[in-house]
N, C-alpha and C positions, 0 to 999 in steps of 0.2 A: 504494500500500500504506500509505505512512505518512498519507495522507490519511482513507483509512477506520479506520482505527488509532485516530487522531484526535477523528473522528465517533463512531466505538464508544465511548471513554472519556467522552465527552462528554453522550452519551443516558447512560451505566451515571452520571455524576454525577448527571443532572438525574431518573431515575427513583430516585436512592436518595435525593435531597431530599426528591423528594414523598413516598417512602414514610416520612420521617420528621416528616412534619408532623403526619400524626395522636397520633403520637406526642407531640410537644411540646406541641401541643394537651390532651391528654388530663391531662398533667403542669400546664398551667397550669390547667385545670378543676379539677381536684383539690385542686390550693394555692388556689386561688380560693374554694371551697367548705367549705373546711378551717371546722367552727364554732368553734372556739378555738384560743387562740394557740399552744397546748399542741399538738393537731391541724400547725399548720403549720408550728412549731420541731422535731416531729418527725417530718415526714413522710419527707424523703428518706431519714434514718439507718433508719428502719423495715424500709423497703423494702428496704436492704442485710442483714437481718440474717437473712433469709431461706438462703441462701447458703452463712454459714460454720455452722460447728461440727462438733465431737469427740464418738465415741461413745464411751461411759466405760464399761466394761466392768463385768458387774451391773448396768446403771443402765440404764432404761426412757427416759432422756432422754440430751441430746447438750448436752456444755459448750461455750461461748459466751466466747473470749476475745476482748480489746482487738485483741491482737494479729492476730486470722485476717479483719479488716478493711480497708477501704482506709486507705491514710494519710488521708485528708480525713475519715475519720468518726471515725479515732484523735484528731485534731488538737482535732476539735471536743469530744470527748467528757474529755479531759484540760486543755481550756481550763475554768477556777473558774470564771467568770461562767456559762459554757454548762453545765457539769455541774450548778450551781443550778438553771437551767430546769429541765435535766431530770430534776432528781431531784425538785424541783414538778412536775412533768407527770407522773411515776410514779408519786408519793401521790394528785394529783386520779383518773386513773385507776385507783387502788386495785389497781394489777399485783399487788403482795403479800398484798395485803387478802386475795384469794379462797383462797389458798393455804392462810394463818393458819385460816380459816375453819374447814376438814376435819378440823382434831382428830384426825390419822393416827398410826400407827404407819410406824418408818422402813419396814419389810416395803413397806406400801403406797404412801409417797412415793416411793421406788427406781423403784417397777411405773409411773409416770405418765409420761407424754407429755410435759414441760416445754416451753413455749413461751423463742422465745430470751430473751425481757425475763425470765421467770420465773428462767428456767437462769441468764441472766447478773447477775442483778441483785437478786434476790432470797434467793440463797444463795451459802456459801461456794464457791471451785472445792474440790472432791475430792481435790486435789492437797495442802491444807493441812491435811487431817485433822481438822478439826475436829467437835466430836462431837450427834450430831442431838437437839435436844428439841423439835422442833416443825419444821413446814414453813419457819418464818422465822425459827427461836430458834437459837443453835449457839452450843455450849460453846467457845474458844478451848484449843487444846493446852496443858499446863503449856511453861512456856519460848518460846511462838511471840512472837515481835515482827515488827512491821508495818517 
């Protein structure tokens, strides 16, 4: 009994190896391929952002906090040298640019879809009140300190 016991745990390790190779494979092709540095400083955090976020009630989009992430993408994204990157890698990409673009009233930015970089990074959280003059412009409340 404990002999095949054994043999079973042993085949279940070596077929969920293999079934992760393509896996790991797929992950190096991708950082391999990555055409700027921008591209492979943030690929992995991307891909987790997928995942989290809050639906905010009236709001057509879903808020994106620090917080509803791993610690490893917290760690990175509150490191200064690293938040430099990435906040060059969110101007080369132009994440805000297309937002500013549309010229909305708040009626119609409310009604959109927010991608998480837009939701998270783009505008204030909802939580802080602050008051809308554009997709990327926002008035600060009298009294609020950071």
């Amino acid at each position: 009994m404990v002999r095949l016991s054994n043999k079973l745990i042993g085949t279940l390790n070596l077929a969920i190896l293999l079934l992760s190779l393509p896996v790991l494979g797929g992950g190096i092709y991708l950082k391999a391929r990555a055409a700027t540095e921008c591209e492979k400083f943030l690929e992995a955090p991307l891909i987790a952002l997928d995942g989290a976020g809050r639906a905010v009630s009236d709001r057509g989009f879903k808020e994106y906090r620090l917080g509803d992430f791993s610690h490893w993408l917290q760690k990175r994204v509150e490191d200064s040298k690293n938040w430099r990157r990435i906040r060059s890698c969110l101007d080369q990409r132009k994440a805000c640019k297309s937002m500013e673009q549309k010229n909305e009233t708040w009626a119609q930015f409310v009604g959109h879809d927010l991608s998480p970089i837009q939701s998270g990074c783009c505008k204030p959280p909802t939580a802080c009140n602050f008051t809308f003059v554009n997709a990327t412009t926002w008035v600060k409340p009298a009294g609020f300190h950071t």
